[in-house]
Each structure stands twice: as C-alpha cells, then as structure tokens.
N, C-alpha and C positions, 0 to 999 in steps of 0.2 A: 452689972457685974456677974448675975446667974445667968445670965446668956453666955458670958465671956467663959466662964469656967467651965460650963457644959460645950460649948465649941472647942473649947484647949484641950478639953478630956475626952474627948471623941478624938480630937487629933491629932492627941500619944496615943492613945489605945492603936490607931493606924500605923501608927509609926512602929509602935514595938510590934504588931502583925508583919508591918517590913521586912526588920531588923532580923526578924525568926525566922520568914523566909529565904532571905538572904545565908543565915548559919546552916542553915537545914540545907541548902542546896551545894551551898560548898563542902560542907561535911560529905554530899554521897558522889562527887566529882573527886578524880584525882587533880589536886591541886598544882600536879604539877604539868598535866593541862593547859590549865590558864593560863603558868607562868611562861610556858614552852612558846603559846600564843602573841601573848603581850610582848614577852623577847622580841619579836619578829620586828616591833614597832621600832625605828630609830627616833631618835632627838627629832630629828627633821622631819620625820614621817608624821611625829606627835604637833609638831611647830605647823605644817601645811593644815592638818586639823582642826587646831586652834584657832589658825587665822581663817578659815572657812568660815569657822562659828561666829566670830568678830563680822565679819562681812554680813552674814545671813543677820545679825543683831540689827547692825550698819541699815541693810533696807527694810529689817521693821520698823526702827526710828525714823528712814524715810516716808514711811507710809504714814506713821505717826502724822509728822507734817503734813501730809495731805488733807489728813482728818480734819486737824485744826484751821488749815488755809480756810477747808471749805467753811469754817466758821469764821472767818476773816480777822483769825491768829496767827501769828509768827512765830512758833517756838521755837527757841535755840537748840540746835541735834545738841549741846551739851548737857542740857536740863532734860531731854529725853531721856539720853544715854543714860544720866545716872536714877531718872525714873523705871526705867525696864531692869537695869540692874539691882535695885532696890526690889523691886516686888520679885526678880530671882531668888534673889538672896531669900525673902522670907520665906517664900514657900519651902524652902529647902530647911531652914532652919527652925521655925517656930511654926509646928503644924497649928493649923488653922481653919476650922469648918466657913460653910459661905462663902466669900468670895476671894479666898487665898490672898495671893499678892497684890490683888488689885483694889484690896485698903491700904497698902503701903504707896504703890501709883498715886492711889488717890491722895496722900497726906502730904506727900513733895510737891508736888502739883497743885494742890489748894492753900496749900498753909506755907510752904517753902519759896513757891514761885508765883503766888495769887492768882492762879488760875479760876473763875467762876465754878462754883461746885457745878452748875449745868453742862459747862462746855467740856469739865472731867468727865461726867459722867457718860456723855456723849461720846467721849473720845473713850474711854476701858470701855464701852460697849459695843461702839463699833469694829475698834482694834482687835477686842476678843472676839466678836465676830467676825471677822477676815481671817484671823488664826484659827477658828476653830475649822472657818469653811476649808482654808487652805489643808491645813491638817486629813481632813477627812477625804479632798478628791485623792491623796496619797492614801489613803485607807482605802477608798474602792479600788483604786488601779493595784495595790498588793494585794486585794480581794482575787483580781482577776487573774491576774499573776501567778497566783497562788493554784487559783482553781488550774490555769492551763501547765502548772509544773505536774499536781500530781494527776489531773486525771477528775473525770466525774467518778470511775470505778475508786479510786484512793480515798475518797472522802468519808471520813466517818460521820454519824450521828450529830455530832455535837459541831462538826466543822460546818453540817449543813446548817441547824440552829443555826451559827456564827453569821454566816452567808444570808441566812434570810434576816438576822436584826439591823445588817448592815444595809442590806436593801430596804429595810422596812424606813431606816435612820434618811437615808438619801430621800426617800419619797416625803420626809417630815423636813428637811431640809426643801425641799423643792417650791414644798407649798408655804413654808415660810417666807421664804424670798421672793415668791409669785404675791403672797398679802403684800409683804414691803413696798413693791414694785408697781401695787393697786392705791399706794398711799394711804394704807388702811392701818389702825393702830391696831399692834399684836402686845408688846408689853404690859399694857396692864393686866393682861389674860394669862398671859405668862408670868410674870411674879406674884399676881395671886395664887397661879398653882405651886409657884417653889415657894410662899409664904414669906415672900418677899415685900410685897406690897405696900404694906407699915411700917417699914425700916426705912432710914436716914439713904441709905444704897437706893430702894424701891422709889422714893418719893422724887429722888433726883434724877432717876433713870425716867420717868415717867413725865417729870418736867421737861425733857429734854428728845421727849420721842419723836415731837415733831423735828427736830434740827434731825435727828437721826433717818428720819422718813424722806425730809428733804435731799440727804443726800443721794440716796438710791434714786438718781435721775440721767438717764440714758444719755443726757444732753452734758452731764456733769465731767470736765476733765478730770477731776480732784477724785472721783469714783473709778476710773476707767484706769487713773493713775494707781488709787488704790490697789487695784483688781491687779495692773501687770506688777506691783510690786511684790505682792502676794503668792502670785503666781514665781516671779522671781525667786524669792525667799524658797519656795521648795527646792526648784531647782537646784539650788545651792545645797539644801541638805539632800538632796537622791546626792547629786557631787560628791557631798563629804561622805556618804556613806560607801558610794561606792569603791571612792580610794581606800575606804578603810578594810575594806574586804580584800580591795587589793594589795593591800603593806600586808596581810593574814596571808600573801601567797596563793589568793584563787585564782588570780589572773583580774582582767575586767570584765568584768557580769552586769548586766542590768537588771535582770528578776529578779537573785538573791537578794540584794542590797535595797531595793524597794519594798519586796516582802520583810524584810530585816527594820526598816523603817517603817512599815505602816504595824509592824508588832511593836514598836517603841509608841507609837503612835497612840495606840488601843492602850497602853500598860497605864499613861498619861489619864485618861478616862476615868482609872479605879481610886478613889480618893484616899489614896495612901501618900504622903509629902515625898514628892520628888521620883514618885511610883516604885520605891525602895522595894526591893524585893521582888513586885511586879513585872519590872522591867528583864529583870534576873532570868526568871521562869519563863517568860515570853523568848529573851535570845536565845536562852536553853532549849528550847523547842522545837525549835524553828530552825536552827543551827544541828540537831538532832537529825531532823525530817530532811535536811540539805544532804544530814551522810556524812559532814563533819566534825560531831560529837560536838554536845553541852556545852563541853570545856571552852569552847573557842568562841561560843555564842556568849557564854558569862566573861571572856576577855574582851569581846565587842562592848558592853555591857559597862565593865570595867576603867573603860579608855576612854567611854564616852563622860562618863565621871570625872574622869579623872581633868579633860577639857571641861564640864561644867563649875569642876571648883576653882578654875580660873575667875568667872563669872560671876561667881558666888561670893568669891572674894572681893572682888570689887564692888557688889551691894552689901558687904557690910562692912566696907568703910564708909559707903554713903549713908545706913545706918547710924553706924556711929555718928556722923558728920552731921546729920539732922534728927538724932535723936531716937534709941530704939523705944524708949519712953511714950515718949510723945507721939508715935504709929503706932504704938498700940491703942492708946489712948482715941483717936483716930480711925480704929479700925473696930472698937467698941460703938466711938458713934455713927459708922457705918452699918449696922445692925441693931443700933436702938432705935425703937420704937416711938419715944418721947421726940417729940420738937423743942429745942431748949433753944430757939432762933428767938 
C-alpha cells in the first residue's frame, strides 16, 4: 500500500504540473485564437477525425492478434477493444507511476478473460514495444523534417541537444532490436535497471522473454504482420493529422503535420497523465515557428482531446463494467514485490 501511495502521489503532483501549465498558457494566448481556430472545424470535419482514431485503434487491436496468434491464441478484437480502451481510460484519469494503463490491460485480460499472466505479459510488452518503435520512426522523420524547414543556420542550442538525444535514442533502439534479433536475453538487464526486477510486472515479463524472443524471427508471418500493421497504424495518424491541419485552412502539407505529430509524440514521453499541459506547449511551439501563432497550435491540441474523450469514455465504462476497484487492486499487485501465488 506504501508503494501505491507513493506512485498516486507522484502521479498528481504531474498532473497538477499539467493542469498549471495548461492555465498558464491559456491565460498569455488570446483565447479567442483558439476559438477562431476550433470554429473552422465542422461536425463532419470533427466525425472524419474521430473515425480515423477508431480505425488507427482498429489496427492496433489487429496487431494485438498477431501477438497472441504467435502464441497459439485467438482473442476476440471484442476483448481487445475493450482492453486498449480500459488502459486509455486510466492513464487519463487515475495518474499512475510504473506502468500506467498497462495494469488495467493486464487486469481484463488475466482476471476478466483468463488470459495466462505470461502470455499478458508477453503481449503489453511486445504491443508496447511496436507502439513505442512505431511512435519514434514518426519522431525521427519530424526530426528531419524539421531540420530541413528551418535550416542548419535556424537551429538554436537546445534544438541541437534535442537532435543529438534523438539520435543518440535511435542508436539505443538499434542495438536493442539487433540483441533481440541475436536471441539474446535483454529484459532482465533492463528491469533491473528501471528496478523492475522484483515486481509481480518484472517476474512475468521475464518468464515470458523467451516467447518474446521467439517472436523476432525473420521467418515469422505473425512478426512481419506485426511490423506492417504498425507501420499502418502511423500512416493513419500523419492521415488524421494532416486533415486536421487542413479543416485549420493550410491547405495539405506533409511537414507541418508530421512535425506537429512527432511534437505530440515527444509530449507522450514526459510523465505527466495524458501529457496534459505538455502537449499544449509543444503545439504552441511548433505552431509558433510554422508563423501561425500558439493559438491554433493549442486548437490542434484541443481537438485532439476533444477526439480522445470519445475514447476515454468508452474505457470507463469498461471500468465500471469490470470493476475500477478491483484494477487497482491489480495494478498494486503488478508492482508488489511479495509472491502471494
């Protein structure tokens, strides 16, 4: 229960750092900016949006499947669906240190639909690993993006920083997939360092590495399947992003709106729930440097919200439905220490 308190209070203390910057930034915008912005958006413009998001969810749960095939599982996209929306929902609503929504994953999935804690474990680690990969080749190419809008002359200081931690991240990334791919075991090495190790989370990721290792196999459909669906899944969002730039009346662009996403991207990184505030100051920025003003970056920002609470809402009625009680409870013993098996 002292671990649970000390992670819940780490993860308001983030949350109300959000919420401040989020006031703090509206207060020095003219508000009615934003609203001028948002206006642009119709019913329909907001509905095309929406259903992007739905689709882009659609082939993560596809991928899901893959996961599991290659574990010679068959899960219903229904039990996904309302798995991926469940761990939305809580990251957004019950900040949470460790491993956010992916104790709520794990509680539908093991306790709702008797899924083996190993073949969970297997699955939020590899799922999260495909999300994070995919995420990040959308960070380098906004990197690049980026660099060739303004110029090697335009870049300040810190944008350099930015550029080399991003490179430095791809080269940590490279060599991890290159161990994978060696069939070499990297996890235990890895959540001894995030002090993972001893935890209910660590013990089962660790039972489970070899299924994990297994699948990184050049010969494996289920992996390859993986890979294009992942790769799909961005597509879909540069897609939703770039319409939405274009309902904002820039026309269609492909740099703005990839740069604009790989900043949503990065905000995602800072462990604030739902990157509240983060996200803010990032479109504010970036939106800025375009020559469009703040305003329209923080309506980006805004819209995109406003499509996540669609999302949101749907995992907590699966909450409710399976109990917000009982995943926390769940998501306690994914971080204790004790064995009570």
């Amino acid at each position: 229960m002292a671990v649970l308190l000390k992670k819940t209070l780490s993860g308001f203390i983030f949350l109300g750092m959000g919420v401040a910057l989020v006031l703090g930034i509206v207060f020095r915008i003219d508000v009615s900016q934003i609203w001028e912005a948002i206006s642009r958006f119709s019913i329909g413009s907001f509905s095309i949006i929406l259903a992007l998001t739905f689709i882009a969810i659609l082939v993560g749960i596809l991928r899901g499947r893959f996961i599991f095939k290659a574990q010679g599982d068959d899960i219903a996209l229904w039990k996904l669906f309302v798995t991926v929306t469940a761990g939305v929902a809580f990251n957004y609503l019950i900040p949470f240190g460790y491993v956010g929504g992916e104790g709520a994953k794990g509680y539908v999935l093991n306790r709702r639909f008797k899924v083996p804690w190993p073949k969970v474990a297997s699955y939020l680690a590899l799922d999260k690993l495909f999300e994070l990969t995919g995420a990040f080749f959308v960070i380098f190419a906004a990197m690049i993006a980026f660099v060739h809008y303004l110029g090697f002359s335009g870049l300040t200081k810190r944008m350099f920083f930015a550029i080399g931690f991003i490179l430095a991240v791809t080269l940590l990334f490279a060599m991890f997939y290159l161990v994978l791919f060696k069939k070499k075991k990297i996890f235990t090495n890895l959540l001894n360092f995030l002090k993972l190790k001893d935890t209910r989370f660590g013990r089962g990721l660790i039972g489970a590495e070899n299924d994990i290792i297994d699948f990184f196999d050049v010969r494996s459909k289920y992996m390859w399947g993986a890979w294009f669906l992942t790769l799909l899944r961005q597509v879909i969002q540069i897609f939703r992003h770039i319409l939405i730039i274009f309902y904002l009346g820039r026309g269609l662009l492909f740099a703005a709106p990839i740069i604009s996403l790989g900043g949503l991207y990065l905000g995602y990184t800072i462990p604030i729930p739902g990157a509240l505030g983060i996200q803010e100051v990032f479109q504010g920025i970036l939106f800025s440097i375009f020559g469009w003003g703040a305003g329209e970056g923080l309506a980006v920002s805004f819209i995109l919200r406003g499509v996540d609470a669609f999302v949101v809402a749907i995992g907590v009625m699966v909450l409710f439905r399976y109990g917000i009680k009982l995943t926390m409870r769940t998501k306690v013993e994914v971080i204790d220490t004790k064995d009570n098996n």
